[in-house]
Structures are given as structure tokens and as C-alpha cells.
C-alpha positions in Angstrom: 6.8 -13.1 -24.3 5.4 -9.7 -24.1 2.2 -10.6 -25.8 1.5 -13.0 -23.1 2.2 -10.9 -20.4 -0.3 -8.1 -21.8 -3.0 -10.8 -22.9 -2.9 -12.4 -19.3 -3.0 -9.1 -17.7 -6.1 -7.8 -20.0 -7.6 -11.6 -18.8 -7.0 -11.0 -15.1 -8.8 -7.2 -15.6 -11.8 -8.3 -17.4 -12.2 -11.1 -14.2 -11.2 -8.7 -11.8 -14.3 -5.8 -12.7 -17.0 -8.8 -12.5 -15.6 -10.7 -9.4 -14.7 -7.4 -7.2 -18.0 -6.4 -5.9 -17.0 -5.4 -2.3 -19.8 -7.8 -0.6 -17.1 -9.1 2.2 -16.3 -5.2 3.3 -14.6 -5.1 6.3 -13.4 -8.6 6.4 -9.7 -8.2 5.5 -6.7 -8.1 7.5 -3.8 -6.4 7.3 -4.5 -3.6 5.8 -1.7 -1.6 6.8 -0.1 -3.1 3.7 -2.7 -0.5 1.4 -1.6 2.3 3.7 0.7 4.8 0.9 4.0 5.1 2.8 5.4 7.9 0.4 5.0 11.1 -1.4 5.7 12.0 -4.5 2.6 10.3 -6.5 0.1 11.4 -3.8 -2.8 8.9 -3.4 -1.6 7.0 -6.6 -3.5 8.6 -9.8 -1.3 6.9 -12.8 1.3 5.7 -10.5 1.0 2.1 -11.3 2.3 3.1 -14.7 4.8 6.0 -14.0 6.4 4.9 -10.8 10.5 4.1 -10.9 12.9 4.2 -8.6 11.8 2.6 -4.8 8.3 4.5 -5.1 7.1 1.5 -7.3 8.1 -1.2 -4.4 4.7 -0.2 -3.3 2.9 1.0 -6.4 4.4 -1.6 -9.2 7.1 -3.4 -8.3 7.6 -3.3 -12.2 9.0 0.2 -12.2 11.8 -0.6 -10.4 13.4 -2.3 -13.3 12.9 1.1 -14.9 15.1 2.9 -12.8 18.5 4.1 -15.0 20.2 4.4 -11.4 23.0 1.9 -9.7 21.3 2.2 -6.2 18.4 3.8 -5.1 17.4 4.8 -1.1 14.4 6.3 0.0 13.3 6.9 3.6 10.1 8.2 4.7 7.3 9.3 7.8 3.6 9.6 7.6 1.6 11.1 10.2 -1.3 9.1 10.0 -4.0 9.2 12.3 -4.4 8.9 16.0 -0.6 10.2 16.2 0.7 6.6 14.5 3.7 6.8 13.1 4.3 5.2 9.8 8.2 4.9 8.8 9.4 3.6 5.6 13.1 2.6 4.9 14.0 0.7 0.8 16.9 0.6 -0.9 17.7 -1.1 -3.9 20.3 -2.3 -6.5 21.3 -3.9 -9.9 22.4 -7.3 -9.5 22.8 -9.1 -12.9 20.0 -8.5 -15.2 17.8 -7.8 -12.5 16.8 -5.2 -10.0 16.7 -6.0 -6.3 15.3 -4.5 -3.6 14.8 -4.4 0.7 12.0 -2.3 2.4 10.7 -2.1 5.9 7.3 -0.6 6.7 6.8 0.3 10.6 3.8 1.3 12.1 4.5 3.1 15.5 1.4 3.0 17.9 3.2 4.0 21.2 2.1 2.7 24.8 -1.6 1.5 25.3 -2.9 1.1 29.1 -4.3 -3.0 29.2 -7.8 -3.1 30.1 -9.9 -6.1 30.8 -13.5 -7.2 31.3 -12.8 -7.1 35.4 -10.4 -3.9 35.4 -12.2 -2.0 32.5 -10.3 0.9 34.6 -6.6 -0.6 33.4 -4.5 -3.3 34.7 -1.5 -1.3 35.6 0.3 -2.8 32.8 1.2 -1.7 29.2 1.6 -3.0 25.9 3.2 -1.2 22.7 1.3 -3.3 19.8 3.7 -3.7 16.8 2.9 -3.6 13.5 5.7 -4.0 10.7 6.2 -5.4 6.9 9.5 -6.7 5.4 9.5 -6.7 1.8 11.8 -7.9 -0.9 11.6 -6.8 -4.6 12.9 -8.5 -7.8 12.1 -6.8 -11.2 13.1 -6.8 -14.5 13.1 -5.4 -18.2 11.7 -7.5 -20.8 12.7 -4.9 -23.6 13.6 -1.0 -23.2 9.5 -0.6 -22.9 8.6 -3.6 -20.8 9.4 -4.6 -17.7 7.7 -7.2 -14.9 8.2 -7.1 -11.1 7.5 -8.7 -8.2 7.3 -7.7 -4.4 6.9 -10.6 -1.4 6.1 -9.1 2.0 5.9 -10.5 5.3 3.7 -9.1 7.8 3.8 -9.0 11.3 1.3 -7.7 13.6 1.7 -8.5 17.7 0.0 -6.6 20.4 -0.1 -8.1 24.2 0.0 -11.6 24.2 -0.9 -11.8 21.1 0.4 -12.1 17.3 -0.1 -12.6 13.8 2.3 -13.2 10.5 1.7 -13.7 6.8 3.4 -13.5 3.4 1.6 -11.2 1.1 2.5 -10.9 -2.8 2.4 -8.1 -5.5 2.6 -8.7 -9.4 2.9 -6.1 -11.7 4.0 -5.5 -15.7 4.4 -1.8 -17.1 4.3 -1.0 -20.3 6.0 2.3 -22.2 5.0 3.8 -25.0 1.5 2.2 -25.8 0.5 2.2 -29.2 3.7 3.4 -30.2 2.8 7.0 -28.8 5.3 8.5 -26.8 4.8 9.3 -22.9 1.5 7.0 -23.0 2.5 5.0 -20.0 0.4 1.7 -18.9 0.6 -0.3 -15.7 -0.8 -3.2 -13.9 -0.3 -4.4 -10.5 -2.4 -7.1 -8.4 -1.6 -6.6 -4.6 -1.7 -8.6 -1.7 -2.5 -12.0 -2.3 -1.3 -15.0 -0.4 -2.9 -17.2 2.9 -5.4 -16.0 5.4 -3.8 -14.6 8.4 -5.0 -15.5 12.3 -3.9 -14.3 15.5 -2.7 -17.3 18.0 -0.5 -16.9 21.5 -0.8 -16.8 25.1 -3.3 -13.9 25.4 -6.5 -15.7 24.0 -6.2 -18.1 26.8 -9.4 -18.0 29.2 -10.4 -18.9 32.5 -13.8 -20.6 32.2 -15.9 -23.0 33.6 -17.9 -25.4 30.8 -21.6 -25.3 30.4 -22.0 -29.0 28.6 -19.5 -30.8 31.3 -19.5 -31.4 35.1 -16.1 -30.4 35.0 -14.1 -27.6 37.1 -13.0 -24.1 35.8 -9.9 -24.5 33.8 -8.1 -22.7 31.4 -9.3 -22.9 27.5 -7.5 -21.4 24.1 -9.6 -19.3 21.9 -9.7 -20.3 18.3 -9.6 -16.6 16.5 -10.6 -16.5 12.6 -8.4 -15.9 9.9 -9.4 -13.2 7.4 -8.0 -12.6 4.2 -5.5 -10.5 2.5 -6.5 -7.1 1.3 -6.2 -8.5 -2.3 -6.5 -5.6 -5.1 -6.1 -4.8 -8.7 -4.4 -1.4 -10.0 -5.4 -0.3 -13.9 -3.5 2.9 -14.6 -2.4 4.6 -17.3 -0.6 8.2 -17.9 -0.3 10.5 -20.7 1.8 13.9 -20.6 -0.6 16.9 -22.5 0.4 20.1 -22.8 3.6 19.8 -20.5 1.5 18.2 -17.4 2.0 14.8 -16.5 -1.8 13.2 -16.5 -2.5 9.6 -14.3 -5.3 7.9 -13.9 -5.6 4.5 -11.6 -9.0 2.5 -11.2 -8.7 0.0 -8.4 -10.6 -2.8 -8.1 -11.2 -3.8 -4.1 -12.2 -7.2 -2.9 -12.5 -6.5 0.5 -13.4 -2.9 0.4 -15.3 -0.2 -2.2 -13.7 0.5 -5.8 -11.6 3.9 -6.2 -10.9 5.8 -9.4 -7.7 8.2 -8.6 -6.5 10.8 -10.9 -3.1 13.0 -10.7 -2.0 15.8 -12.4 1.4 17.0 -11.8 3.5 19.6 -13.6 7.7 18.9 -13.9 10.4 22.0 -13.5 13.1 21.5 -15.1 16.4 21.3 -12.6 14.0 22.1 -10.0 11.3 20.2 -9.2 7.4 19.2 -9.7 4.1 19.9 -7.8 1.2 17.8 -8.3 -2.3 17.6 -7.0 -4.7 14.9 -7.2 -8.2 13.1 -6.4 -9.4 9.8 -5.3 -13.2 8.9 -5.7 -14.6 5.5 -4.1 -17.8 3.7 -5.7 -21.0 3.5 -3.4 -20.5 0.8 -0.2 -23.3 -2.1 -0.5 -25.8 -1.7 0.7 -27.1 -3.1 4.3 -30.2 -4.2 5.7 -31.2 -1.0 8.3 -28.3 1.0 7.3 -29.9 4.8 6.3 -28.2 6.5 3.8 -24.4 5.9 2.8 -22.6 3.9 5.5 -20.1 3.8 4.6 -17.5 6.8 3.3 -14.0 6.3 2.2 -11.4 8.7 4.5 -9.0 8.4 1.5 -11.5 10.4 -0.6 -11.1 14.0 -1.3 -7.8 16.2 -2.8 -4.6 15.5 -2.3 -1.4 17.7 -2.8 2.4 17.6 -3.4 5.2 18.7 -4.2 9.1 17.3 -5.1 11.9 19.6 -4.7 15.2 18.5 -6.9 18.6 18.7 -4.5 20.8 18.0 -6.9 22.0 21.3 -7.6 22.3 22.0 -3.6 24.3 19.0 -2.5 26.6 17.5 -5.4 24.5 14.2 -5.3 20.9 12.6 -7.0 18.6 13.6 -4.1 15.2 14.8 -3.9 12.7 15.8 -1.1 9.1 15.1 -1.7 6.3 16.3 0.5 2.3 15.5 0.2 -0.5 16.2 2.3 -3.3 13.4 1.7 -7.0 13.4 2.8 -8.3 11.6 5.9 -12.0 11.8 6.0 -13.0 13.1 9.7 -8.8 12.6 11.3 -8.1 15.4 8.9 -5.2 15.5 6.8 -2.0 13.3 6.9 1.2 14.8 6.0 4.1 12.6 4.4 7.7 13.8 4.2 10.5 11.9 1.2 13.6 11.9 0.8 15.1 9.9 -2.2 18.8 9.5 -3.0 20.3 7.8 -5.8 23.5 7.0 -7.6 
């Protein structure tokens, strides 16, 4: 069973390098569901094969499995940019020989003043768009190295009279011990595939009068376009040298450019671990009139972290992450963990 696993996923790697060449940039949507919602692995270099616990809901669903606790809980807030606030709740527990798990992701935009094509000055009126993912995680260990996992996500996005759902999946297989040498980690996740998603409702209703009919001004329904899923591929492997925990992830994009992340992250004993990484995106392709690169990555640039061990402190398995993450020309985003287990 485990040789098929690894074969397919070798298979679906090989196809994944010649197929993802980022030539429909721009044209996904959702893609709040790539946004990282928590800390402690920073922008994800090696995570895909080191992540356990409620962390791996996002990065592998596999390494839930690989959690040796009862129940795990996380909760966290990202500042992202633009003052949105994005809030993540999971929790998750043995049932049978499986692990299962719950998260929410919310996104919160606050109050936007409507403006239209005759009141470009505002309506009066308000509208709070709302942007939120409910997942649901199964996993499970093939062998005391091997485990498979899989996350389903819905997604709802709604703004004015307008709104939008889907169901977006995640596959991923880790792998412990590669090559029989211990703390070489291995990890493979595809992300986000599933149907195209389109926006329907009220709003996209318009007051027109028809140029091909002698007919008078009526009301007609727009017919928006469905885009894709931001479907991607995670590589990642992590090796410990010299005491330091080193990760490296190479994510192939469909819908957007390439990224190579590395991590490397030191572990104190009882206490903690601090970590900093990098994430590097491949060249954007090119355009017709376009001078120069047009394109930049915000994720790009150093990230840092650290993970402070509460154990001691309050009688119970809890931990506090923080990271600060890179944000092109918003700055930096900070991101704030807590993780509780028992």
C-alpha cells in the first residue's frame, strides 16, 4: 500500500513541474484559502513534511495523524493587510483508527461605504463583505512512518447582494524516516482542487434598455464567470543538522508563480523554538508591453518566529507561537498561536 502511495505521488510531481507554468496568473478565485492562518512554521519551508498537530489542517492534512495527542485546539489572528482580520479556530480528535478534525477560517473586512456608477460619492448604505472557509479533516497512519490525510473545505464569499460557495480539496501523504535515515522527513500535499466557483444573486441585476430589440428598459441578470480553484502542489522535505531543524518546500502554482521556501528553526528543550525563514517566487510570464518584472510576489522576503513552551507555566500541553511574515509593499503581517493539547 505504501509503495503506491509514494509511486503515485512521485507520478503526480513529475506532471505537476511540466503542467504548472503560471500562464493563467491571476485567474483563480478564492484565494484566501493560500492565505497561512498560523505561526509556528512561518511561510511553510519543510512544513508539508514536519507539520502535526492542527498546523497540518492547512499544510498536510497528513500530519495530523501524526499527532501522539487525544485532542488538539489551536486558535489564531493574522493581521493581514488593509486592517483584515484573519481568525482561525480547529480542533481535533481520535476517533477509531482515524484522526478527525473541524476548522473555521474568517476573514474580517469591516464596513465598506456602496458606491455605484450614478453615486460614485456613496449610496448611504453599507455592506460588510464576508469571507469564511469550513473545513473538515480525516487522516490516518498507514504504519508508525506513514500516514495519508485529507482536508474538504467549503468556501463562502458574499459581499452586497452578491455571493459565491465552493468545496475545495487537499491530499497529502508524509513520510518519516526516508531512506531509513532518522529525522529525514518527506511530505506531499496537492491543495485546492474541486469545481470552478461563480458569484450569482440579486446584486448583478441591471436596469437596461436592449440595443438588438425594440423593446422597453427592463431589468436583466448578469451572467458572472467562474474561475478556478487556486490548485497547488507542496514538495517538501526536512532534515535536522547539527541540532537545527532544516525545511525546504517547492510549490508548484497553477494559477500564480512557483515558490521555493526554506526554514530553519532551532528547538529548546522545555522551553521553546525560534525559527526564521525565506520564500523565493520564480519570474512572472512575461507580457506583451509589460517593462521589466510585473509582477512581484508580497510573500517574498524573510520571515521570523518564535514558539514559547507553557507547559511548565500552566499545568497543561500549551504553547504560544508568534511569526512576523513579509508583505511586499503592506509591510509586515504579524500572527499570534496558541495551541493546547491533551
Amino acid at each position: 500500500m505504501k509503495k503506491y502511495i509514494i509511486t503515485s505521488i512521485i507520478i503526480i510531481a513529475i506532471s505537476s513541474l511540466g503542467l504548472g507554468q503560471n500562464s493563467r496568473m491571476g485567474s483563480a478565485s478564492s484565494t484566501q484559502l493560500l492565505v497561512v492562518p498560523s505561526a509556528k512554521h512561518l511561510s511553510g519551508g519543510g512544513a508539508a513534511a514536519t507539520a502535526t498537530g492542527m498546523d497540518a489542517t492547512f499544510w498536510n492534512p497528513a500530519g495530523l495523524a501524526m499527532s501522539e495527542n487525544s485532542i488538539d485546539a489551536i486558535f489564531s489572528n493574522r493581521q493581514y493587510f488593509a486592517d483584515i482580520d484573519n481568525s482561525f479556530f480547529g480542533v481535533a480528535t481520535d476517533i477509531g483508527e482515524y484522526k478527525m478534525g473541524v476548522t473555521v477560517r474568517s476573514f474580517n473586512m469591516g464596513d465598506i461605504n456602496e458606491t455605484t456608477v450614478f453615486y460614485p460619492d456613496g449610496t448611504g448604505q453599507v455592506f460588510t463583505p464576508n469571507f469564511s472557509i469550513l473545513g473538515g479533516t480525516i487522516a490516518k497512519k498507514l504504519s508508525d512512518n506513514t500516514s495519508v490525510g485529507m482536508n474538504v473545505n467549503y468556501i463562502r464569499e458574499g459581499f452586497g447582494r452578491v455571493t459565491a460557495s465552493g468545496t475545495a480539496f487537499d491530499l497529502g501523504v508524509q513520510y518519516k524516516g526516508l531512506l531509513g535515515r532518522e529525522n529525514l522527513d518527506v511530505g506531499f500535499t496537492l491543495k485546492n482542487f474541486g469545481s470552478p466557483v461563480k458569484y450569482d444573486g440579486p446584486g448583478l441585476g441591471v436596469f437596461a434598455e436592449p440595443s438588438d430589440a425594440d423593446r422597453p428598459s427592463e431589468y436583466y441578470k448578469l451572467d458572472a464567470a467562474a474561475f478556478d480553484l487556486p490548485f497547488t502542489f507542496d514538495m517538501a522535505v526536512s532534515y535536522k543538522v547539527a541540532g537545527a531543524d532544516v525545511g525546504a518546500t517547492y510549490t508548484s502554482n497553477y494559477y500564480s508563480t512557483d515558490e521555493l521556501k526554506l526554514t530553519v528553526g532551532y528547538q529548546f528543550e522545555g522551553l521553546g523554538s525560534v525559527g526564521v525563514g525565506l520564500q523565493s517566487s520564480g519570474a512572472a510570464q512575461e507580457i506583451d508591453d509589460a517593462d521589466g518584472d510585473w509582477y512581484t510576489n508580497p510573500s517574498d522576503g524573510v520571515s521570523f518566529g518564535a514558539s514559547v513552551d507553557m507547559s511548565r507555566f500552566v499545568g497543561m500541553n500549551m504553547s504560544v507561537d508568534y511569526s512576523m511574515l513579509p508583505m511586499g509593499d503592506f509591510g509586515t503581517n504579524s500572527v499570534l498561536a496558541l495551541r493546547v493539547a491533551f
